[in-house]
C-alpha positions in Angstrom: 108.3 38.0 151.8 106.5 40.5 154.2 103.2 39.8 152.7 100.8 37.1 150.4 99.2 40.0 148.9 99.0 40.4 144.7 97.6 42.1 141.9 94.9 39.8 140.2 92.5 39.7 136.7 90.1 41.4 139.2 92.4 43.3 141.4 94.6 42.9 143.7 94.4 40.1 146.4 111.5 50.9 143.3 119.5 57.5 142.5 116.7 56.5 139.8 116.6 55.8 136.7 114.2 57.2 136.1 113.1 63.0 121.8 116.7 63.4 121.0 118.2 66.8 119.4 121.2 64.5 118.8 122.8 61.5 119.8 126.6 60.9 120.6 127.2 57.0 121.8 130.0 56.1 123.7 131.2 54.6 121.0 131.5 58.2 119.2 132.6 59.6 122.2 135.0 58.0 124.1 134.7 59.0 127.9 137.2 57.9 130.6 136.1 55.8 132.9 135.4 58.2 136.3 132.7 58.4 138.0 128.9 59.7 136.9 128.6 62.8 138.9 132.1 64.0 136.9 131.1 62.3 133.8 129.7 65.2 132.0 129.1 69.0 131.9 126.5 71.6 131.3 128.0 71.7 127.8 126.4 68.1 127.6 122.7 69.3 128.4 122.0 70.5 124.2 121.3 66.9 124.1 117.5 67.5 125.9 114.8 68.3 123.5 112.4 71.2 124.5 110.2 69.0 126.1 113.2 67.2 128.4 114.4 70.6 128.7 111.6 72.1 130.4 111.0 69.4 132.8 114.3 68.0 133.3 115.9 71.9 133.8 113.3 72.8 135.5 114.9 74.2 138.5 117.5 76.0 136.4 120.6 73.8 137.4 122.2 72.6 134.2 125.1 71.0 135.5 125.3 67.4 136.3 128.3 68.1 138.5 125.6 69.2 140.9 122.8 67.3 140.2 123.0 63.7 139.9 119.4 63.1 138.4 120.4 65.6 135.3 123.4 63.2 135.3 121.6 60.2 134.6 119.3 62.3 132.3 122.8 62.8 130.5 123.3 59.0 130.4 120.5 57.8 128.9 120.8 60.1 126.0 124.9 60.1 125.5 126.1 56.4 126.9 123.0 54.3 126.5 124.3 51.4 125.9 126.5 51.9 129.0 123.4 51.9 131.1 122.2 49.1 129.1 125.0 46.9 130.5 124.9 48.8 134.6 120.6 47.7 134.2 121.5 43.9 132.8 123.6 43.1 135.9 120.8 44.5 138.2 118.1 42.0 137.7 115.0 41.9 139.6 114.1 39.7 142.1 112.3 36.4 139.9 109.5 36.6 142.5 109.0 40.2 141.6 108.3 38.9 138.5 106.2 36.2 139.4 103.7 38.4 141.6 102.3 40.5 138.5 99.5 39.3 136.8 100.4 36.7 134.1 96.7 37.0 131.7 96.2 40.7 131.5 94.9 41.8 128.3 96.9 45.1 128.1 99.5 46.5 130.4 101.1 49.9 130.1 104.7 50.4 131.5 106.0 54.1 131.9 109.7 54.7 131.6 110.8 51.4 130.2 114.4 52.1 129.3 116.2 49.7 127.5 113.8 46.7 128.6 114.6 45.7 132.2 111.1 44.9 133.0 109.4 45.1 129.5 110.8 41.8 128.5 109.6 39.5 131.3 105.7 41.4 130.4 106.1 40.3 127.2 104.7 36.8 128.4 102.4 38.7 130.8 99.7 40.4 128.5 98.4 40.3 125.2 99.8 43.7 124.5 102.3 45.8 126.7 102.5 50.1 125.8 106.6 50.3 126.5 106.5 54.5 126.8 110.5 55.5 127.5 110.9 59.7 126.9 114.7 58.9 126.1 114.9 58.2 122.2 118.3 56.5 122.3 116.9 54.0 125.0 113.8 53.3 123.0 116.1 52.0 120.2 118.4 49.8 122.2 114.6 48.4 123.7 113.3 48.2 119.9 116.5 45.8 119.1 116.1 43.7 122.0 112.0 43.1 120.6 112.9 42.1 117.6 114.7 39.3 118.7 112.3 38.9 121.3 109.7 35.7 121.4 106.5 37.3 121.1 108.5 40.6 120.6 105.4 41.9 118.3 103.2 42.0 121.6 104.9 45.4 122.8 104.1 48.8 121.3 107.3 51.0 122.2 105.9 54.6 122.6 107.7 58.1 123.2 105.8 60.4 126.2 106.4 61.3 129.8 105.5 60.1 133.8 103.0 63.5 133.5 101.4 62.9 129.8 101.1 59.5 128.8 99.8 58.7 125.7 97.3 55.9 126.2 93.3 56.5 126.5 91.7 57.0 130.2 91.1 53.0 132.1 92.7 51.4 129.3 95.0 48.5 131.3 94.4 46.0 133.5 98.0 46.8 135.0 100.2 50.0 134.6 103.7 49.6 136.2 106.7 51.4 136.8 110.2 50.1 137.7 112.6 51.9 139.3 112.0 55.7 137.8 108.6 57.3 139.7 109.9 59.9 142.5 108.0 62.1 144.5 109.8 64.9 142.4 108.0 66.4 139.6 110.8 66.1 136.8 110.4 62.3 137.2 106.9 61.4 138.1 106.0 63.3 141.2 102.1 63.5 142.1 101.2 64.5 138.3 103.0 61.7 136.9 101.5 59.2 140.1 98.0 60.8 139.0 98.9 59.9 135.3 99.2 55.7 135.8 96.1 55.7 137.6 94.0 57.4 135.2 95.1 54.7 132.7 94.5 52.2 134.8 90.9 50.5 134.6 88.5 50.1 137.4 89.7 47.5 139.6 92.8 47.5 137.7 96.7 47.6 139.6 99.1 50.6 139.5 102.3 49.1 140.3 105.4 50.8 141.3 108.5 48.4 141.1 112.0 48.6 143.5 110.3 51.9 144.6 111.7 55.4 145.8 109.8 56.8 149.1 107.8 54.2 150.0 106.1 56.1 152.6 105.3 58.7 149.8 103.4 55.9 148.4 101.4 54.7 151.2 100.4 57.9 152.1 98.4 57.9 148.6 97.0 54.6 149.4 99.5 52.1 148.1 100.6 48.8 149.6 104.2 47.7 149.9 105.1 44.1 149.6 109.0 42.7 149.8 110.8 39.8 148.8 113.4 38.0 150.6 116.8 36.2 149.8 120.2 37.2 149.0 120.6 39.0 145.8 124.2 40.7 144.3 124.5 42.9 141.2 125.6 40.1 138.6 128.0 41.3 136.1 129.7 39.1 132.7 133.0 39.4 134.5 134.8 40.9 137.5 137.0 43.3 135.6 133.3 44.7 134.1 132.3 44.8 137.3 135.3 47.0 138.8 134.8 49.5 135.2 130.8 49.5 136.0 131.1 50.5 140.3 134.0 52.6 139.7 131.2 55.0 137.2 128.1 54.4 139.2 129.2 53.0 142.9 132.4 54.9 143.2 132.5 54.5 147.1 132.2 51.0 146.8 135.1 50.4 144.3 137.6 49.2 146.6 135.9 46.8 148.2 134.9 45.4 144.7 139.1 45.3 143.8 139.5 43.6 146.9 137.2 40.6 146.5 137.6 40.2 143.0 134.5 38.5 141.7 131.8 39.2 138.9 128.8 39.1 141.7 128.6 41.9 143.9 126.4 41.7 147.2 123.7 44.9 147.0 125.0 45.5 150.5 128.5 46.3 149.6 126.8 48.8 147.3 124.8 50.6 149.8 121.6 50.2 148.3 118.4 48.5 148.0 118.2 45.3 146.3 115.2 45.3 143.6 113.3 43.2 145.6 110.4 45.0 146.4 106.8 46.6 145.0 104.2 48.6 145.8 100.9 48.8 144.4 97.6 50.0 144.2 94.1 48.5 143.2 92.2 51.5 141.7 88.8 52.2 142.4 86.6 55.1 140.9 
């Protein structure tokens, strides 16, 4: 670990994954299995709502063929339970976990997907906010809290990085894992601006396996990292070569070729999710 540095009842001592006109599940739609960037088409987009729409189109490229975020945008809404299984194979690093404060009375987490993170705060805070824009996702994460222990703790809430729906310094903690970007369709500096105005006085934003770290510390936020080997852990190799094939096509052979159900995040290319960064606010 790089530092001894955590977020405290006081303070403090991570492509990205960043409403529903209609929903068509991969088990209504059967896609082959190829890679994301080819996986759909701008025929796919009528999926966004008005509000995902506007933000998510907002540069006027509807076709995922050419923009990888929309593609993921795409994902979450059509194939949600195939991100589902991609997020339960990537599982953050247990002393990620263990950092964040364990006795926090509420804690608000912004794009909570299917539940990656939301589960482990379950046992963190009296009550946890879940806000997830991605209706679809929001009932995959409803079905995993209802078979949850202590399930009932965690509101699940629709709204966006830029317009959260919780009252100014309302949470001793408001986290992020793996969706805030410096890019204003998926947090950017209104959506950064957002989780701190939530956040109480003396209170910790923090910003989990984050995107553009020096971004971050540029508005003041500090960047702690955990060490030890870590692999994308999948039920079996053969889900593992269907799984890389759609979202790590490069890596694909490689995966064939050694034949096992744990893949090393270094075959992959990419960061492990082993890492924070976080701010105590102060106003």
């Amino acid at each position: 670990m790089s530092q001894r540095v955590r977020c405290g009842q006081s303070g403090c001592g991570r492509p990205i994954r960043t409403g529903l006109k209609s929903v068509i599940t991969s088990e209504t739609r059967p896609r082959p299995s190829r890679e994301l960037r080819t996986r759909y088409s701008a025929a796919d987009v009528g999926v966004l709502t008005r509000d995902e729409a506007r933000r998510f189109l907002a540069g006027g490229i509807d076709d995922p063929r050419t923009d990888i975020t929309l593609a993921w945008e795409l994902l979450y809404r059509l194939e949600p339970e195939l991100y589902d299984r991609l997020i339960s194979a990537e599982r953050l690093h247990p002393a990620v976990i263990g950092w964040l404060p364990d006795n926090a009375k509420r804690i608000v987490e912004v794009a909570a997907g299917t539940g990656r993170l939301t589960l482990e705060l379950v046992h963190r805070a009296r009550e946890v906010v879940a806000i997830e824009p991605a209706a679809p996702l929001r009932e995959i994460l409803d079905r995993k809290l209802a078979q949850a222990d202590h399930g009932y703790r965690v509101r699940v809430a629709h709204g966006f990085f830029d317009d959260l729906p919780v009252a100014d310094d309302s949470a001793d903690v408001v986290v992020a894992c793996s969706a805030l970007t410096p890019v204003p369709e998926h947090g950017g500096e209104a959506g950064l601006a957002e989780m701190e105005r939530v956040c109480r006085p003396g209170g910790c934003v923090v910003i989990v396996w984050p995107n553009e770290v020096p971004w971050l510390a540029a508005h003041g936020y500090r960047y702690v990292r955990f060490d030890g080997e870590m692999f994308v852990e999948f039920a079996s190799h053969e889900e593992a070569a269907e799984l890389i094939e759609i979202f790590y096509p490069s890596a694909i052979g490689e995966v064939r070729r050694r034949g096992r159900r744990r893949v090393p995040y270094d075959v992959l290319g990419t960061n492990p999710p082993r890492d924070l960064a976080f701010k105590v606010i102060a106003r």
